[in-house]
RORO-212836 format. One record per residue (C-alpha): residue in one letter; x, y, z. Coordinates in steps of 0.2 Angstrom, whole numbers, padded with zeros to 4 digits, always signed. Layout:
N
aXYZ...
***
This chain:
409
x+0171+0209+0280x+0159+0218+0289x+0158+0231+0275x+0156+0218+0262x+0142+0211+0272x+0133+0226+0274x+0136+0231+0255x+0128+0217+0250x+0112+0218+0263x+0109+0235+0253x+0110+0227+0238x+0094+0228+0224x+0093+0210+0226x+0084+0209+0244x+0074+0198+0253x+0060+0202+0244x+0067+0202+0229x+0073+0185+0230x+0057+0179+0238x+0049+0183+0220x+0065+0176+0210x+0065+0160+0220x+0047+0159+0219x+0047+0159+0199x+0063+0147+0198x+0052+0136+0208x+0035+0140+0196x+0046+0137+0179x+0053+0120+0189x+0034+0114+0194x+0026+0119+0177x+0042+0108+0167x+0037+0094+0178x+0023+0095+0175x+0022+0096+0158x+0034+0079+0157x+0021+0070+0170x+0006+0075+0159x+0015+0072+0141x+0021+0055+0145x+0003+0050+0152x-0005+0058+0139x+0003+0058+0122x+0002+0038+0119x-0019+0040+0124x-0020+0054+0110x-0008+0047+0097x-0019+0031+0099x-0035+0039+0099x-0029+0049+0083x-0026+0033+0074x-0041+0027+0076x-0051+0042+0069x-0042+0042+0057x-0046+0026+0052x-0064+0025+0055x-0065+0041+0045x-0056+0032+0029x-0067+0016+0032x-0084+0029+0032x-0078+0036+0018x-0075+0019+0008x-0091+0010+0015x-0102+0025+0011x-0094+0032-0005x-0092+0049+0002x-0075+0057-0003x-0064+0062+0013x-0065+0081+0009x-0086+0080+0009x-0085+0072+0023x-0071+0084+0031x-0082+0098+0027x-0099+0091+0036x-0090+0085+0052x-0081+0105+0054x-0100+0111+0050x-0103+0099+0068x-0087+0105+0077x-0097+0124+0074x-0114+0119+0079x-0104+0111+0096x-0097+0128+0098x-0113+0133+0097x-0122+0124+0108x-0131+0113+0098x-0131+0095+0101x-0138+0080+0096x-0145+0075+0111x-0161+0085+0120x-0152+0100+0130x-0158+0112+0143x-0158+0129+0133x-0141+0140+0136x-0147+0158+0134x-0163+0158+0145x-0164+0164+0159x-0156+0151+0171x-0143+0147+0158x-0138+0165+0158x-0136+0166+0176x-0126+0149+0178x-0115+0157+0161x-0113+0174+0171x-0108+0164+0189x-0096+0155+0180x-0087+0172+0171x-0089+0181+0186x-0080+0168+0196x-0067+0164+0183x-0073+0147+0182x-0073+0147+0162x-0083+0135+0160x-0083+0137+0139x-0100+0127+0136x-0107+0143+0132x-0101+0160+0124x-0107+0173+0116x-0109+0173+0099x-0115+0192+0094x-0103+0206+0093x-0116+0217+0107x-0113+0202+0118x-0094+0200+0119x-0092+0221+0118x-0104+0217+0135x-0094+0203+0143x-0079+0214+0141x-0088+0227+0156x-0099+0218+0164x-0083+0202+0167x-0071+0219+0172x-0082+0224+0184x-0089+0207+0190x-0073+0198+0193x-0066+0214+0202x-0081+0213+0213x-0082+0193+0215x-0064+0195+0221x-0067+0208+0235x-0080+0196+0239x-0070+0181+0243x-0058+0193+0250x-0072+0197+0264x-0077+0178+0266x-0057+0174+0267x-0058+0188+0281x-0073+0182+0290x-0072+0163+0291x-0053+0166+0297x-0060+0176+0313x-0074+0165+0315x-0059+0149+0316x-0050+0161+0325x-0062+0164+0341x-0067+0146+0340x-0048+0141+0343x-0045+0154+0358x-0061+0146+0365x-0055+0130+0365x-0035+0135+0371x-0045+0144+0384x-0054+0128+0391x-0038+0119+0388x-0030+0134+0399x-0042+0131+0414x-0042+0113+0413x-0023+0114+0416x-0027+0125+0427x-0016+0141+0421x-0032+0153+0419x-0044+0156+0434x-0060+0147+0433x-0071+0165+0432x-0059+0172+0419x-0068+0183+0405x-0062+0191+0388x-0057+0210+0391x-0045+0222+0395x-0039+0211+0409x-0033+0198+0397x-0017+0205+0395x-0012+0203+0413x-0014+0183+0408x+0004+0178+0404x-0003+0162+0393x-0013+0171+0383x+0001+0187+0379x+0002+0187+0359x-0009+0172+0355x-0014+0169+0339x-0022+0154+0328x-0008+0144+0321x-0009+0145+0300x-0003+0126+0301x-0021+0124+0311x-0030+0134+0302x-0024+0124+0285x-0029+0107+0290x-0045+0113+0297x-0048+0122+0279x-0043+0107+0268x-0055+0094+0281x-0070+0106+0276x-0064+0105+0257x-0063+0089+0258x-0079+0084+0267x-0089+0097+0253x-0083+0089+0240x-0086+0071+0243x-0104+0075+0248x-0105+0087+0231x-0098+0071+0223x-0111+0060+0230x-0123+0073+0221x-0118+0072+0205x-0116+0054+0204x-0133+0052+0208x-0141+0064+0199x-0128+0067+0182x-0122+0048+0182x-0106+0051+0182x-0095+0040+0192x-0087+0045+0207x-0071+0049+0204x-0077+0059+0188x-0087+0068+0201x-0071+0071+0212x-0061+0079+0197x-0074+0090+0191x-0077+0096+0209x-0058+0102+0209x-0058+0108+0193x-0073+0119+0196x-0070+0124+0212x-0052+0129+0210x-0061+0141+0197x-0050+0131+0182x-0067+0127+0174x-0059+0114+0159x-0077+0111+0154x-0077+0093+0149x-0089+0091+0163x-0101+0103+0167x-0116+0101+0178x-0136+0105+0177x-0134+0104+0157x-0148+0089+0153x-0165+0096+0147x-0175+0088+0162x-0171+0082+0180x-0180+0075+0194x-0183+0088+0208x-0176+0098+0196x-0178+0116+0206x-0170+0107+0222x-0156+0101+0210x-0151+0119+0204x-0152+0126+0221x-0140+0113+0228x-0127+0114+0214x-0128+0134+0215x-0126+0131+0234x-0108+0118+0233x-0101+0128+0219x-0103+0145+0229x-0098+0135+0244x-0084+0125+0236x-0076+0141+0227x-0075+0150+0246x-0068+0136+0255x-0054+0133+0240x-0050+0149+0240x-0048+0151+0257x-0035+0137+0257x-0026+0140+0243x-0021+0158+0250x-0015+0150+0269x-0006+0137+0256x+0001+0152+0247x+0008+0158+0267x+0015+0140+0270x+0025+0140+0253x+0030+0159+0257x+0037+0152+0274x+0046+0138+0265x+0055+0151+0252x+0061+0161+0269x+0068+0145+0277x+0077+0142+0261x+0084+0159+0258x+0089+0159+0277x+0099+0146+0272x+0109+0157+0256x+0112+0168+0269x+0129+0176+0267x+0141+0163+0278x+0156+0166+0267x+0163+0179+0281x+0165+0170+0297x+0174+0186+0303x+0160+0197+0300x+0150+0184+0310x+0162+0183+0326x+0162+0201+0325x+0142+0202+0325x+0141+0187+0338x+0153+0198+0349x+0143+0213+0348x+0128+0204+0354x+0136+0195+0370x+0141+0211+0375x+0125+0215+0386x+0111+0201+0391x+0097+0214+0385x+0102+0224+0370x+0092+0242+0366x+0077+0237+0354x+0074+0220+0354x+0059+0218+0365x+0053+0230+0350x+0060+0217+0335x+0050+0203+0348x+0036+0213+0342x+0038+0219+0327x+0035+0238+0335x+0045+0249+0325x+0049+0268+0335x+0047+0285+0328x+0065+0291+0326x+0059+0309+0325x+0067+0320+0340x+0062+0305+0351x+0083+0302+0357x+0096+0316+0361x+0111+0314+0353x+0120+0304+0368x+0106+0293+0370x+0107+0287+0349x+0126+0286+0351x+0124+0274+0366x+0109+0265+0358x+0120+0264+0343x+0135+0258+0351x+0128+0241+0356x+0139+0247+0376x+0122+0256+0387x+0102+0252+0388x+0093+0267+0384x+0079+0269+0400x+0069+0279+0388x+0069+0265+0375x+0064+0254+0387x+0050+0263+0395x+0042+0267+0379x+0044+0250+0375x+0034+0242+0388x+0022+0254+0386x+0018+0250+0366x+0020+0231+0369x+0005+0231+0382x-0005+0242+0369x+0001+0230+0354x-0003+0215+0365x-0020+0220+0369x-0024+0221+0353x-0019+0204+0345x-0029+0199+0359x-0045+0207+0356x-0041+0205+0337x-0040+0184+0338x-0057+0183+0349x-0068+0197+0340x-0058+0199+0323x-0055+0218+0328x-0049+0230+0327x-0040+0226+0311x-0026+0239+0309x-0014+0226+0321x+0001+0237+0316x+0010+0249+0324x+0023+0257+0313x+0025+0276+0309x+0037+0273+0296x+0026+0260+0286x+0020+0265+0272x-0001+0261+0266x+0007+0244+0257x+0020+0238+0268x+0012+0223+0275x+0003+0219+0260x-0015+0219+0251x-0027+0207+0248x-0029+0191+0253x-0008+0190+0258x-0011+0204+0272x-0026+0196+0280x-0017+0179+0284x+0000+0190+0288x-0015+0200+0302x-0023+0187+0308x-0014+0172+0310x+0005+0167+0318x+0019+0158+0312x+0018+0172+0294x+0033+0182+0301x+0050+0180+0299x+0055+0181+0315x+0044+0165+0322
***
């Protein structure tokens, strides 16, 4: 049993590999729902609305004497002038220089908005290099921001645990941030709780988009829920571009106006971005609690075996390491009758235990100094990890800088 166990731990299907196989089962599912939810509210509006062109075009055509095909051919002439840009109505012009800025935030940011695209060969050989380079960039961006406004939460939370600390009174009243805070039991491994961090993210999402709501109601005349929608939909970077702001030729305060919807879009992207990665760390912990639950529990014997083994000692070698996530250079670091004991389960290694103590106090010195200042930002101690082992991007700044993203917690 043991060895069936252990075969299939070495398996190609491991945890990570099911993390990603679970997670698209889980995408498929959502995107068929979906799909149901928006076809059955949708389809009967549509079908409706398709029935009634086609019957105000056949009573034109009747009233008028125009025959369907003229007619057909004069209202795809419009649907090109829309592509265009053209309208009927008096609008701002889309290539000057303002409209070309807001057309190259919104390609940059992967908003996508569609109101405006270019329509020479030059141009869209151009947007091709200049969207490669610009998205790359815009990306790294929102990385940084991602970075920044996590240790910024991050000291304001250990400031406030600390005064909840003294009030308590578990810290000393003329305690001070330094090398000395890890002699202070509470304080040993703290970090800003995702969970916290989350909620405090989708309040500040929430409270920029109802004042950028309250903006465009007054100044577009949409009405509010309107406002709401295309908030998400352009701050989520989908950019549907049913609604688009800052497209009427003329507006009062019209230079105050721009700068405030440049200000809530660049804003609003940040902050959604921001919360849609610490969701992204919530859902990853829900896929580990569920494959901890496909855990192999078809082999009770290898389990009372495994649960043996770990009652034989009260401390067993290494697991103030796995407590800390501190893996050991196994390089000539144990003598042959030191590794056999430490690999026996029977006798505590003293050098094990020494070397522990010492990279746990060095590790725990610099979470702490990592929550309150944000560095320094290399928080792992692992010889055998390789440049990607914890992750890139946006993933391995959350994993860094915030607890409860391990699976061990």
């Amino acid at each position: 049993a043991v060895g069936s166990c252990r075969r299939r731990r070495l398996a190609p299907l491991n945890e990570d590999n099911g993390r990603f196989l679970l997670l698209a089962a889980l995408i498929a599912a959502y995107l068929s729902a979906g799909a149901t939810v928006f076809s059955a509210l949708e389809s009967p509006s549509e079908a409706a609305a398709q029935l009634r062109w086609n019957r105000t075009l056949h009573n034109f055509s009747r009233i008028f004497n125009i025959s369907l095909p003229e007619l057909r051919a004069f209202l795809r002439s419009y649907e090109a002038a829309m592509a265009a840009g053209i309208r009927v109505d008096a609008l701002r012009p889309r290539w000057d220089f303002p409209g070309a800025f807001y057309f190259v935030g919104t390609v940059v940011s992967t908003i996508g908005f569609g109101m405006t695209t270019p329509a020479t060969v030059a141009g869209k050989v151009f947007l091709i290099i200049y969207g490669l380079f610009g998205c790359a960039g815009t990306i790294l961006f929102f990385n940084l921001f991602l970075e920044r406004i996590i240790s910024l939460l991050a000291f304001i939370m250990k400031a406030c645990y600390e005064r909840q600390l003294r009030r308590s009174g578990l810290l000393p009243p003329n305690f001070r941030r330094g090398p000395a805070v890890s002699g202070v039991g509470s304080l040993v491994g703290w970090k800003p709780s995702v969970y916290h961090v989350m909620v405090i993210l989708g309040i500040f999402a929430i409270a920029l988009s109802c004042c950028a709501s309250a903006m465009y109601t007054a100044v577009e005349g949409w009405n509010y829920i309107d406002s709401l929608y295309y908030c998400f939909v352009t701050f989520s970077t989908i950019g549907f571009g049913d609604l688009v702001s800052n497209q009427n030729a003329v507006y009062q305060h019209q230079g105050l106006y721009r700068f405030g919807n440049f200000m809530f879009i660049l804003m609003g992207v940040c902050c959604i971005y921001s919360l849609f990665n610490v969701i992204s760390i919530v859902i990853k912990q829900i896929l580990n609690w569920v494959l901890k639950k496909f855990e192999c529990r078809c082999c009770p014997k290898c389990h009372k075996s495994s649960t043996r083994l770990s009652r034989r000692n009260a401390i067993t070698p290494g697991a103030r390491l796995r407590r800390h996530n501190v893996a050991m250079d196994a390089d000539g670091q144990y003598d042959s009758d030191t590794e056999g004991r430490r690999l026996s389960g029977e006798m505590i290694s003293m050098r094990e235990l020494t070397a522990s103590s010492k990279v746990s106090l060095a590790i725990l010195q610099k979470q702490l100094s990592e929550t309150a200042n944000g560095y320094p930002r290399n928080v792992c101690i692992n010889t055998k990890q390789n440049g990607f082992s914890a992750g890139v991007g946006a993933l391995a700044i959350m994993n860094n800088r915030l607890a409860e993203t391990s699976d061990s917690r």
